[in-house]
Each structure stands twice: as C-alpha cells, then as structure tokens.
C-alpha positions as CSV (number, residue, x, y, z in Angstrom):
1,X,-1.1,-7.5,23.4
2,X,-4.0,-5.3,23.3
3,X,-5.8,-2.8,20.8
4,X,-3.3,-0.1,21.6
5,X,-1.2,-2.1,19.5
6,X,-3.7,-2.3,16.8
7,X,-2.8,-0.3,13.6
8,X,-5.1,1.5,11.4
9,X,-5.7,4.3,9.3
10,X,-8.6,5.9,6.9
11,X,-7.1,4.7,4.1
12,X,-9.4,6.3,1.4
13,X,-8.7,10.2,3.6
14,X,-5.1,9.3,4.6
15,X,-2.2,11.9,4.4
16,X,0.2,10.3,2.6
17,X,2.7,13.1,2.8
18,X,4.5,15.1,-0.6
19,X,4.8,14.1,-4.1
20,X,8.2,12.7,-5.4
21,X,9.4,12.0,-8.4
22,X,8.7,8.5,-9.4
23,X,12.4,6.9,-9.2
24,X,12.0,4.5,-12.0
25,X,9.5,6.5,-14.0
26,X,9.4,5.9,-18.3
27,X,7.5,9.1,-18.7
28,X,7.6,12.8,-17.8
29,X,5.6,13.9,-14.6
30,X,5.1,10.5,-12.6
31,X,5.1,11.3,-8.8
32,X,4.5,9.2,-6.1
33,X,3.9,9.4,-2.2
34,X,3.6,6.9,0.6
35,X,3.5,6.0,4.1
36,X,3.9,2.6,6.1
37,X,1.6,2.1,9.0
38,X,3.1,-0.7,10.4
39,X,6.3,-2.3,10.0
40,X,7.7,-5.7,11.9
41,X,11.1,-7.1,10.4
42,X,10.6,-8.3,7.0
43,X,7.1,-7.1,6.8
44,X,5.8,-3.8,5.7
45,X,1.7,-2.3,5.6
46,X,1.6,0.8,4.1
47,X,-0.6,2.9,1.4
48,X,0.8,4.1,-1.9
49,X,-0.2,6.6,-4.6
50,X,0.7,7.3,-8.3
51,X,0.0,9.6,-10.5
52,X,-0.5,9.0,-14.6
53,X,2.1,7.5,-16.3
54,X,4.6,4.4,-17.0
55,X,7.3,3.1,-14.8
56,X,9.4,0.0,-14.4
57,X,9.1,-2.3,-11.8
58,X,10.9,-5.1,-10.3
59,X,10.4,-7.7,-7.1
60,X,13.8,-8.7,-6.9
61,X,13.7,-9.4,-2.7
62,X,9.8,-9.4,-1.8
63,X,6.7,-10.4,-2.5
64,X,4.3,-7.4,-2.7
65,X,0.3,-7.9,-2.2
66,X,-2.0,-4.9,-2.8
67,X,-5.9,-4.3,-2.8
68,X,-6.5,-1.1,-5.1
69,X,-8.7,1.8,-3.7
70,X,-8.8,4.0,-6.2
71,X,-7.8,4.5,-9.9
72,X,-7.2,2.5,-13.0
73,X,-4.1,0.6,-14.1
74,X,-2.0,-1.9,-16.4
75,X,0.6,-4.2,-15.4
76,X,2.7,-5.6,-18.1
77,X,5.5,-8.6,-18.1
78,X,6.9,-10.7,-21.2
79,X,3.6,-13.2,-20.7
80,X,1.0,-10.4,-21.2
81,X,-0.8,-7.4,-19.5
82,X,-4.0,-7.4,-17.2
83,X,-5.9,-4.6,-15.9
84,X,-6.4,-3.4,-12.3
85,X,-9.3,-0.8,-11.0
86,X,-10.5,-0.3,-7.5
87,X,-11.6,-3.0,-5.6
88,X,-9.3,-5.5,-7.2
89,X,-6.1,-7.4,-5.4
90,X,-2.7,-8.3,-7.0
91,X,0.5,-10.2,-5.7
92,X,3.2,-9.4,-7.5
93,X,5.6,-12.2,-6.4
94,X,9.5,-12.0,-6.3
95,X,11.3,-12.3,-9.0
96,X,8.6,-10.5,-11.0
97,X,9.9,-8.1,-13.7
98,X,7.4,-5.7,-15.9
99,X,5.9,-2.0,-16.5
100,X,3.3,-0.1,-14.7
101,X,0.8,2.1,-17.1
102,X,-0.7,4.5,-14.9
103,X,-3.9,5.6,-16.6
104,X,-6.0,7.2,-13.5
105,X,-4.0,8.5,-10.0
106,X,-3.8,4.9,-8.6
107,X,-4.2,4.5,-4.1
108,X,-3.4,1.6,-3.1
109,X,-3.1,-0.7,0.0
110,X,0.6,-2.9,0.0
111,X,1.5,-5.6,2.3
112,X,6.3,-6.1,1.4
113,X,7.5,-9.2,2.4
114,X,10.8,-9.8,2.4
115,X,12.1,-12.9,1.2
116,X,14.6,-12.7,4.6
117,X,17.9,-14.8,4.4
C-alpha cells in the first residue's frame, strides 16, 4: 500500500452532489445530499448534509459515528434529547431508534459499520 491509496477530501468545500428529498422526513422541505469517499465491505466514510427540519431515524444494521462540521442539531430517543453543534462527535449505535431536529443545515463526517453476519 502507498498514499495513492490514501483517501481524502476538503470536507468543509466538498461537492456533495444534488439535493433529495429526505426519505424519512416529519416535516415539509427536508433535503439531503451525500457522497462516500471510501468504502471497504462493511464499512463506509462519507460526508452528509441536511437541511432544517425533523426526520426519523433508525440503526437497525450499523453502527454510525459522525464528527459535525457545521450546523446545529437535536437528537431525540424515549430516554431524552441532547444537542449537537460543530465540532462535536456522536455514535449512534445499532439498534438505536429516535428523531432528528434539524435546526441549522447540518455537514457532517459519517463512518457505517455494518454489523456483518
């Protein structure tokens, strides 16, 4: 191996391609965009936007870890809600279940695991 096999990207400049509907989206208007920039089985690094708004959410087969870049946020589950701005890290673990509360356009650095097998 060698740095040609070295993946990066500017993530806070990045093109991350056009808006789509968010799929799972509570309220009007929430569009989303994406791109991976590196992929091995079971394992996924990519960065994700959101625009304003509420959707549900669901880790039913991976483990997802992010470090937020940009914009300001609420996760919410049965237990409770916290509140996420740039510069902080979540894991949302599988199994988890909640609601995302958009409240600025969120940019975002993921890591998916898949829970293989």
């Amino acid at each position: 191996m060698d740095i040609t096999q070295i993946a990066s990207i500017a993530t806070l400049d990045a093109d991350l391609g056009e808006w789509a509907p968010k799929p799972t989206a509570l309220t009007d208007g929430v569009r989303e965009r994406s791109v991976a920039i590196w992929e091995t089985p079971g394992i996924e690094v990519g960065l994700w936007e959101c625009t304003p708004g509420s959707f549900s959410s669901r880790r039913d087969t991976f483990t997802e870890s992010c470090v937020v870049l940009a914009g300001r946020f609420t996760i919410e589950d049965s237990a409770g809600s916290i509140d996420y701005r740039a510069g902080d890290v979540l894991v949302t673990p599988m199994g988890w279940v909640g609601t995302w509360h958009v409240h600025e356009t969120v940019r975002k650095v993921y890591v998916i695991n898949e829970h293989l097998g």
